[in-house]
N, C-alpha and C positions, 0 to 999 in steps of 0.2 A: 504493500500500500504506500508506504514512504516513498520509495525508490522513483513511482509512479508519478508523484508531486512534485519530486526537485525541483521541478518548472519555479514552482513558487516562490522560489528563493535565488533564483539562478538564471542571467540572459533577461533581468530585465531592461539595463540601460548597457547597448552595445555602441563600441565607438562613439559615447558619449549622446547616443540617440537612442527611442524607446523602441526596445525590437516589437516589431510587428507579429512575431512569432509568439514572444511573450503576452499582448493585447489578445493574439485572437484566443490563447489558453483563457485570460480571463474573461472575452465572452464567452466561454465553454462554461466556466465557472458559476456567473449569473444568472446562465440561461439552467442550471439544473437546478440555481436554490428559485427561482418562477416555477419550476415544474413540479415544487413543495408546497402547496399554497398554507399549508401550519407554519411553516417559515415566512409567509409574506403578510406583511401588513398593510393595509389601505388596497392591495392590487399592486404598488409600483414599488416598495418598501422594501429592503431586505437588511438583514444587518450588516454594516460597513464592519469588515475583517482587518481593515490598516492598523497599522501601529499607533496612532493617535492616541493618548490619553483616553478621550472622552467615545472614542470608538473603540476596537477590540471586541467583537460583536457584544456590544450593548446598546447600540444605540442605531433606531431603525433612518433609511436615510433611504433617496430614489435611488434610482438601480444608475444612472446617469452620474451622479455625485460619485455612490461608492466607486467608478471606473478610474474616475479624477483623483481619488484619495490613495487608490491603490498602485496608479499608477507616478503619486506621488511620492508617496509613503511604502507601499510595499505593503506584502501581509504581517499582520501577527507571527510571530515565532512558533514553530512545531506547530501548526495549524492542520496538520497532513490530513486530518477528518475531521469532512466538515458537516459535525454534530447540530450547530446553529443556522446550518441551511439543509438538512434533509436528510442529510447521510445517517444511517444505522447501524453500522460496524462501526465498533471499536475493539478494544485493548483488552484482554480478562483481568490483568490484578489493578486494584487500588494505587494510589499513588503513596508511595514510602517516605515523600517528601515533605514536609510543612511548607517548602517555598514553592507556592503553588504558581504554575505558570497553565497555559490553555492548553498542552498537551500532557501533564501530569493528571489533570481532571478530570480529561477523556480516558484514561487508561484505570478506569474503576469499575464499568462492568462486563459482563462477557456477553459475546457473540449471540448469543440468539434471547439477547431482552429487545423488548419489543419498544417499549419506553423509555430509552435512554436518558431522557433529560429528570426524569424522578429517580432512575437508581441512582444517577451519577448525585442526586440530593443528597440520596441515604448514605452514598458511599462518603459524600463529607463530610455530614454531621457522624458516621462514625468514627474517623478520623484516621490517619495514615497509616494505622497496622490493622484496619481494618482487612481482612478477607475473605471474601465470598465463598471462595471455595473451599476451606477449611469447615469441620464441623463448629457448631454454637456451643458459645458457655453459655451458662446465665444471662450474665450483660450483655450480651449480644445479641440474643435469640430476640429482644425489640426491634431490632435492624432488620434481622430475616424475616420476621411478619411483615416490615413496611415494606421488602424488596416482592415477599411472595402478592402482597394486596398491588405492588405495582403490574406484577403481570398479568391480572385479574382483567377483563374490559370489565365497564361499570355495570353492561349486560351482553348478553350473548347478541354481536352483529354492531356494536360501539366501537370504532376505534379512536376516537376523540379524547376518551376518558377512561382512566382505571377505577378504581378503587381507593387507589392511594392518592393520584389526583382529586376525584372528588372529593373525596376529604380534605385535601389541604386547601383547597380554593374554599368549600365552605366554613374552614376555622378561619381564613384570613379573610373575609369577607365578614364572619361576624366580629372580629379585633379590630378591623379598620372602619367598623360604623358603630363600633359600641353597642353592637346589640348582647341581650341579656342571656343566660341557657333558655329560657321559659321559649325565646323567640326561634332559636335556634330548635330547640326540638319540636316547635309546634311546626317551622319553616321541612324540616325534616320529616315529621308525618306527611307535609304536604308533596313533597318531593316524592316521597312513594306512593300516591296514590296517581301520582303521572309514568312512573314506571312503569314496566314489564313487572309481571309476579317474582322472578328470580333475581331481580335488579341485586346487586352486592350494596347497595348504598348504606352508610350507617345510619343507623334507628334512629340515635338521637345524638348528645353532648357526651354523655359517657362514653359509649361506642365508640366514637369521633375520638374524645381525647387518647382513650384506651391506644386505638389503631397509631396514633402519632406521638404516641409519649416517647419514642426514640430523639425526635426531634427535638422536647426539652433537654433546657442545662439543668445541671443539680441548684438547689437551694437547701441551707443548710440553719436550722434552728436554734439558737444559742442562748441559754437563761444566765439572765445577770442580776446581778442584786437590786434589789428594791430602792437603793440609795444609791446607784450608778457607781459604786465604789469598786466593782471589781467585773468580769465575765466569768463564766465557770466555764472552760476551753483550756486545750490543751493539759498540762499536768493539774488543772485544779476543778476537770470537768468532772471527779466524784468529790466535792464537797458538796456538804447537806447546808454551809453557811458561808456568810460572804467571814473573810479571814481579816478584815479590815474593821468593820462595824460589828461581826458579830451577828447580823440578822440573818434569820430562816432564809434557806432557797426556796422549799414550797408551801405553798397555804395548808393553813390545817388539815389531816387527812379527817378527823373527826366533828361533825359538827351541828349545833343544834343543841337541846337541852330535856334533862326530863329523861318523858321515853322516846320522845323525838329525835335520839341521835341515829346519825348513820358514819358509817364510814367512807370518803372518795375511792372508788376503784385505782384511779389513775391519782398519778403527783403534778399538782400545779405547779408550776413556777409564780413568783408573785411577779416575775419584768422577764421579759424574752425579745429575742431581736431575729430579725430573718439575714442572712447573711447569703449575697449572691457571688460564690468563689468568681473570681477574676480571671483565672489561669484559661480556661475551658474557653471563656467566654472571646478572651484574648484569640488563642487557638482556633478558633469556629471566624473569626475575622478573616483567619488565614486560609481556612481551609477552603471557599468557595472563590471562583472566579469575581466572580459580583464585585467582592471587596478587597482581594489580596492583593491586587496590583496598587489599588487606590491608597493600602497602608505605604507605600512605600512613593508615594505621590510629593510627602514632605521633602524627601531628599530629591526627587528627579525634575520637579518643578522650576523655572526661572523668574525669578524678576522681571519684570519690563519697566525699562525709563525710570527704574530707584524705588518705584511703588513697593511701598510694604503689602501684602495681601493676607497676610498667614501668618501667627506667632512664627515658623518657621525661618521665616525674613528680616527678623527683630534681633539684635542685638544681644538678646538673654538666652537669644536658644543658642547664635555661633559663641556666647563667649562660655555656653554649658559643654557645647561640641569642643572646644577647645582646652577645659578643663578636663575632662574623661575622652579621650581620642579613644582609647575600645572601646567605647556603647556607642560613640557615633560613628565608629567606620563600620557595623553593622547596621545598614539600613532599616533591616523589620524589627530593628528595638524601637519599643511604644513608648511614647512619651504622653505621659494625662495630666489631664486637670482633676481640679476635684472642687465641689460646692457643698454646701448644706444650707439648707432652709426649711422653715417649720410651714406647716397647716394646721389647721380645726375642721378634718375629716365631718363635723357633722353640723359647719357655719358656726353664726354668732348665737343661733337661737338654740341650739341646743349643746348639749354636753361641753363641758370645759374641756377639751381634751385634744393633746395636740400631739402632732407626729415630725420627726424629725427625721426625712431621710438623707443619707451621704450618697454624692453619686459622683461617680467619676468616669471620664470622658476623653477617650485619643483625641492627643491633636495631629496624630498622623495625618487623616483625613481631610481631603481638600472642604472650601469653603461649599459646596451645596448643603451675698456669703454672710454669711452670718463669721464677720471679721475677727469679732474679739473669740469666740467659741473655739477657732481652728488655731489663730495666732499667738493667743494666751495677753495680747497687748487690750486693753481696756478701749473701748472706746465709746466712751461717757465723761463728764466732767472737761476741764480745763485742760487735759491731756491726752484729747479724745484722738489727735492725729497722729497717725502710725512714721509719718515721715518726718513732722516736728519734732517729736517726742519731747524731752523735756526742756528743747529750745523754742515749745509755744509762748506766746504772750496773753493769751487770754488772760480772763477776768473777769471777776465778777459783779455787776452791776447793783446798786445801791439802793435803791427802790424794790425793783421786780426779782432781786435776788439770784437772777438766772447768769448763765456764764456766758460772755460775749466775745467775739473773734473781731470787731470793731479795731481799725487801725494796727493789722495784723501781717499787711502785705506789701508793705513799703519796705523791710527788709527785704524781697525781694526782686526789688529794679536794683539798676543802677547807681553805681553810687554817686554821680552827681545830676542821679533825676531833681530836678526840682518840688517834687513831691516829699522827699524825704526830709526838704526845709519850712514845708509848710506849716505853720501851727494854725491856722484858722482852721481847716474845713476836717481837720482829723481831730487829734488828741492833743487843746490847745497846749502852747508855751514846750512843746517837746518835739525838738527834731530828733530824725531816724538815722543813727550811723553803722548800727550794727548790720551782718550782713547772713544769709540763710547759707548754715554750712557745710549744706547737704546731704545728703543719703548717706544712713549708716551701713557699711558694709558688715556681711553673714559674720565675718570673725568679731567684730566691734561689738556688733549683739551679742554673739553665744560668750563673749566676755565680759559683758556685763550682765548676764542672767546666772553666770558662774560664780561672779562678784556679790550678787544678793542672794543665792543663796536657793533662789526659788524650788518650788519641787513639783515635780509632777503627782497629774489628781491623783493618780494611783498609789504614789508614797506614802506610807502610814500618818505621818505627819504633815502629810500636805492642806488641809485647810487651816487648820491655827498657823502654820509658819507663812503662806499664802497669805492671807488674810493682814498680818502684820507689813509683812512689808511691803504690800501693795496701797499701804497708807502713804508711801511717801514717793512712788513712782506709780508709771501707768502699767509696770504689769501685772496680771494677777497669778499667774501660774507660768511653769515651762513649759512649750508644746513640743506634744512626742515626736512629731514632726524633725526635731533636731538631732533624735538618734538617728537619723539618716543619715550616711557619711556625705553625702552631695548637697545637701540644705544648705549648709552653710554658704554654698558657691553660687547659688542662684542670686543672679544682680535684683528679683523680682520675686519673694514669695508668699505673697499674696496680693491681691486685685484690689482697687476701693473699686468698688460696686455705681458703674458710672448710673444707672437706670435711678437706681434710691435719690442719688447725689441729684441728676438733674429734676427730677420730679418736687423734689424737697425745695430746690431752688425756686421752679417754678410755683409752686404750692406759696412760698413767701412772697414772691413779687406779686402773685395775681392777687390775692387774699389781701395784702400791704395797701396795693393800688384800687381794690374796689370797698378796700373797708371794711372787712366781712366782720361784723361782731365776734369776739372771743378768738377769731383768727388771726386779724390785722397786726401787724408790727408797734402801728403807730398807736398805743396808748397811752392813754392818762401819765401814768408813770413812768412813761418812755419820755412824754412832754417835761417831766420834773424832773430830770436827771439828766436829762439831753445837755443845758447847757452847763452844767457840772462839767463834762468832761468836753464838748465842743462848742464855739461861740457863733450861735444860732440864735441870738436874743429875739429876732421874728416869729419864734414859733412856741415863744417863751407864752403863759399864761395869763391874760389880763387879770390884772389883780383887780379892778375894776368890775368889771361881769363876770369874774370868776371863768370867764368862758376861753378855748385854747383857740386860737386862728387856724385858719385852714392852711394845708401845704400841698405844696404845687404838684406831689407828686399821688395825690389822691383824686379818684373822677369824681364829678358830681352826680345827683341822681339821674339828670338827661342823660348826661354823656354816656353810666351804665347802662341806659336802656339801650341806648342807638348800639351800643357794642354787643350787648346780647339777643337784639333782634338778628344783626347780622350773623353773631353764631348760628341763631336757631335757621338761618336760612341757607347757611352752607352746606353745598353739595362733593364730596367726594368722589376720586376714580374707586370702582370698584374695590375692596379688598385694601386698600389705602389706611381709611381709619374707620372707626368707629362713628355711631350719629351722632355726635356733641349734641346736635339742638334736643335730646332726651337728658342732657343734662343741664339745663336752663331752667332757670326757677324767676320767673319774668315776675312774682311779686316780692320775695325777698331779695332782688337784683343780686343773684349771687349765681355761681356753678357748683354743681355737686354730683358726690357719684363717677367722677373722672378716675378712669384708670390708671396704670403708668403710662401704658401707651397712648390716650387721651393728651396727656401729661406733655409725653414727648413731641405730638405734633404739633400741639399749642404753641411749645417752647418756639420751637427750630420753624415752624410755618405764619404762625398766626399772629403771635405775639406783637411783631414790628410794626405789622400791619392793622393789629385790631386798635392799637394805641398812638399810632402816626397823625392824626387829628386833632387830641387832645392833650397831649403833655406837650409842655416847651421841649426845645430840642436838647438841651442840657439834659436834660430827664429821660428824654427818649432815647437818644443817642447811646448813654451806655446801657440799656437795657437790650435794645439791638444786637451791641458786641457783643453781650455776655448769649445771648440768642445763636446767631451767627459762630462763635465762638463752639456751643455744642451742638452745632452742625456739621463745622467741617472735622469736628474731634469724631464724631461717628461715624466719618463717612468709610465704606468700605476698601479704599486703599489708601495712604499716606505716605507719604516720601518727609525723608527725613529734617529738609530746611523746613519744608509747611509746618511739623509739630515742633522745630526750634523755631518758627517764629510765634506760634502759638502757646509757647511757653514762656515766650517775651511779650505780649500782651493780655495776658490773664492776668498779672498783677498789676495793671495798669487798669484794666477792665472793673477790678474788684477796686482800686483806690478809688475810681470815678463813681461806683456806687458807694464809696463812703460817704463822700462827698455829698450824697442827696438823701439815703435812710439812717435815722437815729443808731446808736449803737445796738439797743437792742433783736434789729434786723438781724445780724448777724452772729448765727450761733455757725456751729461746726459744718455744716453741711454747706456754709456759706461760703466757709476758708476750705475745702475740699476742693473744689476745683484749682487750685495752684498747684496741685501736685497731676492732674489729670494727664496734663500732655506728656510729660517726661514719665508718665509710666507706660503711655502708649508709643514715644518712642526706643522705651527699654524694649516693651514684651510686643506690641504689636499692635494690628486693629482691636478696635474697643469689641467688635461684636464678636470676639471669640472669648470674651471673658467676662460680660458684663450678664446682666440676673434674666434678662428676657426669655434666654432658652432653656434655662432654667424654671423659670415661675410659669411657662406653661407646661414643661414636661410635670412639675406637680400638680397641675389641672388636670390632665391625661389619668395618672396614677390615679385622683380620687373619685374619679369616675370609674376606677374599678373596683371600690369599695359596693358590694353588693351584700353583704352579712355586717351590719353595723355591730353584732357582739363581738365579731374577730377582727376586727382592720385591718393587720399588719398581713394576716393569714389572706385574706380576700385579695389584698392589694397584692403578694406572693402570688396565688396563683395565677390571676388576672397578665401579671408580668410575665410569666414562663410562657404563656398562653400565643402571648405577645410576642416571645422572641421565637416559639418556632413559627409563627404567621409569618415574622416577617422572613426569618430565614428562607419557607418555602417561597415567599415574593419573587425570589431571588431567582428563581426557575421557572418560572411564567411564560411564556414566549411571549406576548403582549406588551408593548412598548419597555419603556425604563426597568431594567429590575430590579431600582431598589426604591422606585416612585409609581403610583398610579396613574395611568394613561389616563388624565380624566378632562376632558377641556374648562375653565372655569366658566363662572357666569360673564357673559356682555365680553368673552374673550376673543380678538379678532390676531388671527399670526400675519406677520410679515411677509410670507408666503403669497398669503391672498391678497398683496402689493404690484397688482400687473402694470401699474403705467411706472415706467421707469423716467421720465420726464417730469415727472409730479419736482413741482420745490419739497425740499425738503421738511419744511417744518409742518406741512400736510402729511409728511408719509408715516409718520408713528400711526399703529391700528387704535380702531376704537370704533364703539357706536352708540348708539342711542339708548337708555335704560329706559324702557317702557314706550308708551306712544310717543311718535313724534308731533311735534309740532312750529307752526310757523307765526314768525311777527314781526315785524318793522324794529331796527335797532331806534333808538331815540338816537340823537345828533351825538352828545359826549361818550356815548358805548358804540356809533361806529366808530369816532374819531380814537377813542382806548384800543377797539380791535384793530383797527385801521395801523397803528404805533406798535401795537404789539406785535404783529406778521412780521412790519419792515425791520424791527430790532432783532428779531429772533429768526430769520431767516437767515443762512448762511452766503444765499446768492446774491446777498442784499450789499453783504456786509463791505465790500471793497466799496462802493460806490459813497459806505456810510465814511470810509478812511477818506475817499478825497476830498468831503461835505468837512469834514473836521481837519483837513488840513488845510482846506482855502477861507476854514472860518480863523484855526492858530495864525496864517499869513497876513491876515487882517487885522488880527486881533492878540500880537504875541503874547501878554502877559496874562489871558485868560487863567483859570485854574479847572481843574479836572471837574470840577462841582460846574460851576458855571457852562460850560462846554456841555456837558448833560442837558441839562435845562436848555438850551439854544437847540441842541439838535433835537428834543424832545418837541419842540416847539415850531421847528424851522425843518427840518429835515421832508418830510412828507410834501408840503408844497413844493422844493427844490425837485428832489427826485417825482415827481411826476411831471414836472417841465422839465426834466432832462431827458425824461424816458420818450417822452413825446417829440422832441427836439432831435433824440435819435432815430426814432420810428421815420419822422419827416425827413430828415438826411436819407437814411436809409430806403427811403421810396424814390428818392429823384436817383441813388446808387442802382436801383431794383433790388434792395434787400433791405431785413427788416431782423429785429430782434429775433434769433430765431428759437423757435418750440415755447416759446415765452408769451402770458398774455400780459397787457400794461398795465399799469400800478396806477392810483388817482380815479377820480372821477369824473372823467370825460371832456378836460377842460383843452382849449384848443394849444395847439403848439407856440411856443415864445419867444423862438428863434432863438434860445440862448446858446452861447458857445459850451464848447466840450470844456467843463471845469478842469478835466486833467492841465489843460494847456492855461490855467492862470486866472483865469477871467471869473468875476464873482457873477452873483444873483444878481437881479434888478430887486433894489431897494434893501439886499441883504443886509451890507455894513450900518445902514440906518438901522433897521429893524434891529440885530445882533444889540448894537450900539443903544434902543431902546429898553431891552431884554437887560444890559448889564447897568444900565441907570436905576430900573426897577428896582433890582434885586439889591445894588449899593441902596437904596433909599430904604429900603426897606430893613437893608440890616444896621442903617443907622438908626431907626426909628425903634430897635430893640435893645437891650444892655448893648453896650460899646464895645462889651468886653466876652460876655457867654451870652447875649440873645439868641433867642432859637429862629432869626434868622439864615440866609444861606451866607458863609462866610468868602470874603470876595478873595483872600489870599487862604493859606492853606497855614499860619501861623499866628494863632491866636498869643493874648494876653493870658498870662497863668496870675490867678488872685492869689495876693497870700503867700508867694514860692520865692520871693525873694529877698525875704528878711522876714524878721520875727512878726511884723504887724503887716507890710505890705502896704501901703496907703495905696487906696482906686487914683490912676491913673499912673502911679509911676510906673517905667517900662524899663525891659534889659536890654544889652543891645541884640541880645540871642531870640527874647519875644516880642519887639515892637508892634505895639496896637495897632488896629487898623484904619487908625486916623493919623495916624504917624507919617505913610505912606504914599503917593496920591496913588491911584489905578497903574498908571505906563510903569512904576517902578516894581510891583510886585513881581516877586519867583515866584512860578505856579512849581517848579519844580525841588521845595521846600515842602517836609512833608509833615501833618499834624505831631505836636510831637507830646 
């Protein structure tokens, strides 16, 4: 059979040209997986064989592509039978290998199975010393059920379906829709009364689980002490008591009184854990095609253009690879993560009781915390930060008693920011010199956890000795974590939890800015303390009316309404977000009910825009950057200057919000973002560490709580359930095998993209949700859609460069602000008298824009010349010239110095920054006001600083 194949591998590029010889093998090829139609999908579909990552038959693709990939790329490696397009022979023994490639998985069953792609299942999950043709032990003889039910058809004259097929399609069909056993077996009687009398089909869920129990991993039962003091495992798994506290392992065997006693047959434990071994589960990665090549994806992957996409990319993983060179010159060593986070399996309303799972997760795999519990570092009180540790400043405020992170970030700019000489708008009468001095390395901690003394929970004495001397530092305990010989070298071991941090943020600013009673920042007691420690005498208390004055950084009752109408009338893409306007409460003018993800797209989407009307630009402006700020920290690639520069303006970002909320704004979750970027250019992109995929895999999980007396048990088996479902997935012919082929709602592919002359910013798919319908734009919604096509089209965009440089030629000292606003304003009239002035040229040529229809609305031609060659607009440099008269008057008629005006140079006045008191109007020569200067002398190339 080999010998037969070498084509495949051999005489594909002859003298540097594709042999012909080689092509027409692989129409031979093609045309025999079409004469498979179980191998084809849609009719035109087969699986692409190349070497590609994302191909290797997984992924179906037209028979026309796969010619192109193959002829690019070549086949997959020992491909000789081709199992994924038809063929039926293979190999008798199992593969003896763990390092699974596509011809070691085909050599698991023998010659005359009729279903090859279910034994080759069984032969993985039993694993590489599995063999068929040897007799059964015990443990094995589950295997041989599932391989004899494969050669079963599901009735006499079926060749579609086995036995062992239909079983696994009906368990992983009921895993991936959450249906119940009740459904499942009532779904089962139904299924046999469409049979044949002899049909093999399983009865019900027992049957089913019975026939496929090969498929699960072990899970293993562990009782521990009632006081979490110890586990009873390994050498201490026959103690009757924890060795520590002393208390019973099982509940009374006797119980009751009188003549009412009985005795338990069985021994309770009072606390049990379910424990899902690692090793197996590790191994079962390796043993199917689906996933083995994918673990080894970390190491074979590139970078493109410096982007980080993958912890693998990051900094912490090459400087781990370079501290242990054996585990990383072995590619299929796993590297994990690991989380924990709790639930209340049965909500708020019923039973107190709460679950805490630990789970852990390869970062092998390409892209498709409960902090202080794991780290032992506290993170509560004035020493809540893991990377300050006890070089915070916090403090505790004098009224409301609470701990404030208030002028905490000046330490780290610059040392001659002029921020750090400011005494008005921070922490009066005190400048900042000290400087942040950075990250304590793994030796420096496990020498000062050596120094105090600490002990782990398990040590006889570890809560009184714990307990002491976590009065006078933030830790509470050692984590076991540090018997690890490699802990100590990790530049990163452990995450802040970006999803909490920015939900927490936003949860303050909205709450702050709309007033929410009991929520807001801004109270009474914040009013009386405020200028104790900053000189904000404006928002000081009339002693007079007893009453406080309003601050500029709170809406009025209008202004929340207009903001929450517009919520409630926001329409999303599909799958995007959630319906905010169900969380609108349009009489107590408040939000509530927002999720995290709520949360986040408020942040990074809405925020700028829901509040761009109504705060001055002081005010608005840094709420924006700190917005903007975890937008582009989330995004899913980063290169390395983007988060150094991002790590240079987040304590700039956070001084600028000192500057506008009381100190009590800012507790801990405030001062957490200064460390955000420099941990995502240590470890890598945020979404491979942050709580999202976490906090819904525990959604997942307690939807399999189906026996509320047992949880931990329900939620066990529900998971085993799970992982041979998805296992089987893995062997489906039917699209993706480790995704369901399923198309979404209102989902249109690029595919169905036939005009290839479309502009671009038409060609993203999409369509209508529900009926459509038609109406007249009003005059400002075409002129907004009309601005927004010409700005965000690509074909536009040269025409926008020579509109902006014959406006800079005109007008050299403009600034980048200004230049927006002109072309925002100016641009549309131009380029349609240009477009038309070329169309007109181009008729007396005989030719005309071509495959292009014109822009504007129908207005006649203007004769203007081709701006490339020099020549302006008619009336432009007036108009321009009226445009920056405006905008100077306008930002004169606002403070001089912060109006929320548009600013005409790009170097403002700093209050305050350059002496102790600062008097309004003196200037440096470094920040000259912008009355200092006439218009023709301004640098626009001067950046805000």
């Amino acid at each position: 059979m080999e010998a037969d194949r070498e084509w495949m591998y051999e005489g594909r590029i002859v003298n540097g040209m594709f042999s012909n010889k080689w092509g027409d093998k692989v129409d031979e090829f093609v045309a025999f997986a079409l004469r498979h139609p179980e191998c084809v999908n849609g009719g035109t579909a087969i699986r692409c064989p190349c070497t590609l990552v994302k191909c290797q038959n997984k992924k179906f693709l037209n028979v026309e592509t796969v010619k192109v990939h193959l002829y690019k790329n070549g086949f997959v490696p020992d491909y000789y039978v081709w199992i994924y397009h038809g063929e039926k022979e293979v190999h008798q023994r199992c593969s003896r290998s763990v390092r699974v490639s596509v011809s070691e998985t085909d050599q698991m069953v023998s010659d005359n199975m009729n279903h090859t792609t279910y034994h080759r299942m069984v032969c993985d999950a039993a694993g590489p010393e599995f063999n068929p043709d040897e007799e059964p032990n015990a443990e094995a003889r589950n295997f041989y059920d599932m391989i004899r039910a494969g050669d079963k058809p599901l009735y006499e004259g079926n060749s579609k379906h086995t036995q062992l097929s239909a079983a696994v399609r009906m368990l992983e069909i009921k895993c991936r829709h959450k249906c119940s056993q009740a459904w499942f077996d009532d779904m089962s009687n139904f299924i046999q009364e469409l049979l044949p009398p002899d049909n093999l089909m399983p009865l019900d869920f027992y049957s089913t689980k019975k026939l496929v129990r090969g498929l699960g991993l072990p899970v293993q039962v562990i009782h521990c002490c009632v006081n979490n003091c110890m586990i009873y495992w390994g050498d201490d798994s026959d103690l009757n008591s924890c060795k520590k506290c002393g208390h019973a392992r099982y509940k009374q065997t006797v119980r009751g009184s009188g003549n009412r006693l009985y005795i338990r047959k069985l021994k309770v434990p009072y606390k049990k854990m379910h424990y899902f071994p690692i090793t197996p589960r590790l191994q079962r990665l390796y043993a199917s095609t689906a996933t083995a090549n994918e673990m080894r994806w970390h190491s074979e992957h590139h970078m493109e253009d410096g982007k980080m996409c993958h912890p693998s990319d990051a900094p912490a993983w090459k400087h781990f690879d370079g501290c242990f060179p054996d585990f990383s010159s072995e590619v299929r060593n796993v590297r994990l993560g690991l989380f924990a986070d709790g639930f209340q399996p049965f909500g708020q309303s019923g039973q107190q009781y709460s679950l805490w799972p630990v789970v852990v997760t390869p970062y092998n795999l390409p892209p498709d915390l409960s902090y202080s519990m794991i780290s032992g570092w506290s993170t509560a009180g004035m020493l809540a930060c893991p990377h300050c540790m006890e070089d915070s400043d916090a403090f505790r405020l004098i009224k409301s008693g609470k701990q404030s992170w208030f002028d905490n970030h000046q330490k780290f700019l610059p040392i001659n920011h002029p921020y750090r000489r400011n005494t008005k708008d921070f922490i009066k009468n005190r400048k900042v010199t000290k400087q942040f001095p950075g990250v304590r390395s793994g030796d420096e901690i496990l020498q000062d956890l050596n120094n105090r003394g600490l002990r782990k929970v398990m040590d006889v004495d570890a809560e009184v000795v714990n307990a002491a001397i976590s009065k006078t530092c933030g830790w509470n305990k050692r984590s076991i974590f540090w018997d690890l010989p490699y802990w100590r070298e990790h530049l990163l071991r452990h995450n802040l939890d970006v999803m909490h941090i920015e939900k927490n943020v936003f949860d303050n600013i909205f709450n702050t800015v709309f007033n929410i009673p009991g929520k807001t920042k801004d109270t009474y007691k914040s009013r009386d303390e405020l200028n104790k420690y900053c000189r904000r005498p404006q928002f000081a208390q009339n002693l007079v009316t007893s009453k406080y004055p309003d601050v500029p950084f709170v809406l009025n009752k209008s202004q929340k309404k207009d903001v929450l109408e517009w919520v409630k009338k926001l329409r999303f893409p599909d799958g995007y977000a959630s319906n905010l306007g169900r969380c609108v409460d349009a009489k107590k003018l408040k939000m509530f009910g927002m999720k995290s993800h709520d949360c986040h797209v408020f942040m990074q989407r809405l925020l700028p825009i829901a509040l761009r009307e109504f705060l001055p630009n002081r005010i608005w402006e840094p709420l924006t950057e700190i917005s903007l700020f975890f937008k582009q920290l989330t995004s899913s690639s980063l290169t390395d200057e983007e988060l150094r520069n991002l790590d240079e303006q987040i304590p700039v970002i956070l001084c600028n919000l000192e500057k506008i909320f009381p100190p009590s704004f800012f507790d801990s979750m405030e001062h957490l973002p200064v460390h955000l970027a420099y941990e995502a250019r240590i470890a890598g992109p945020v979404h491979y560490r942050w709580m999202y995929p976490p906090e819904r895999y525990l959604r997942k999980i307690k939807h399999k709580i189906m026996n509320k007396a047992q949880v931990e048990g329900s939620i066990s088996i529900g998971y085993i359930m799970d992982e041979a479902a998805k296992f089987a997935s893995f062997y489906f012919k039917e699209g993706d095998p480790t995704l369901p082929l399923k198309e979404k709602r209102n989902e249109v592919y690029l595919d169905d993209i036939v005009d290839d002359d479309m502009f671009e910013i038409f060609k993203p798919p999409g369509k209508a949700i529900g009926a459509e319908g038609k109406r007249y734009l009003a005059d400002n919604e075409y002129t907004a859609a009309h601005l927004y096509i010409l700005m965000n089209c690509p074909e536009v965009q040269p025409f926008i460069d020579v509109f902006i440089t014959e406006k800079r030629r005109q007008f050299p000292n403009l600034n980048d602000e200004v230049v927006n606003v002109v072309t925002e304003q100016e641009f549309p009239s131009w380029f349609e008298k240009y477009v038309h002035n070329r169309m007109a040229r181009g008729r007396g040529r005989g030719s005309t824009l071509p495959g292009r229809t014109s822009f504007g609305t129908g207005s006649q031609a203007s004769g203007m010349p081709d701006p490339g060659r020099g020549s302006g607009v008619d009336k432009g440099p007036q108009q321009t010239e009226d445009v920056v008269n405006v905008l100077q008057q306008h930002h004169q008629q606002t403070s001089p110095h912060h109006g929320p005006g548009i600013v005409m140079n790009d170097r403002e006045t700093w209050e305050g920054e350059e002496g102790e008191d600062a008097d309004v109007g003196e200037t440096s020569p470094e920040h000259p006001t912008d009355e200092s200067l006439p218009i023709a002398q301004f640098d626009p190339t001067i950046d805000n600083p």
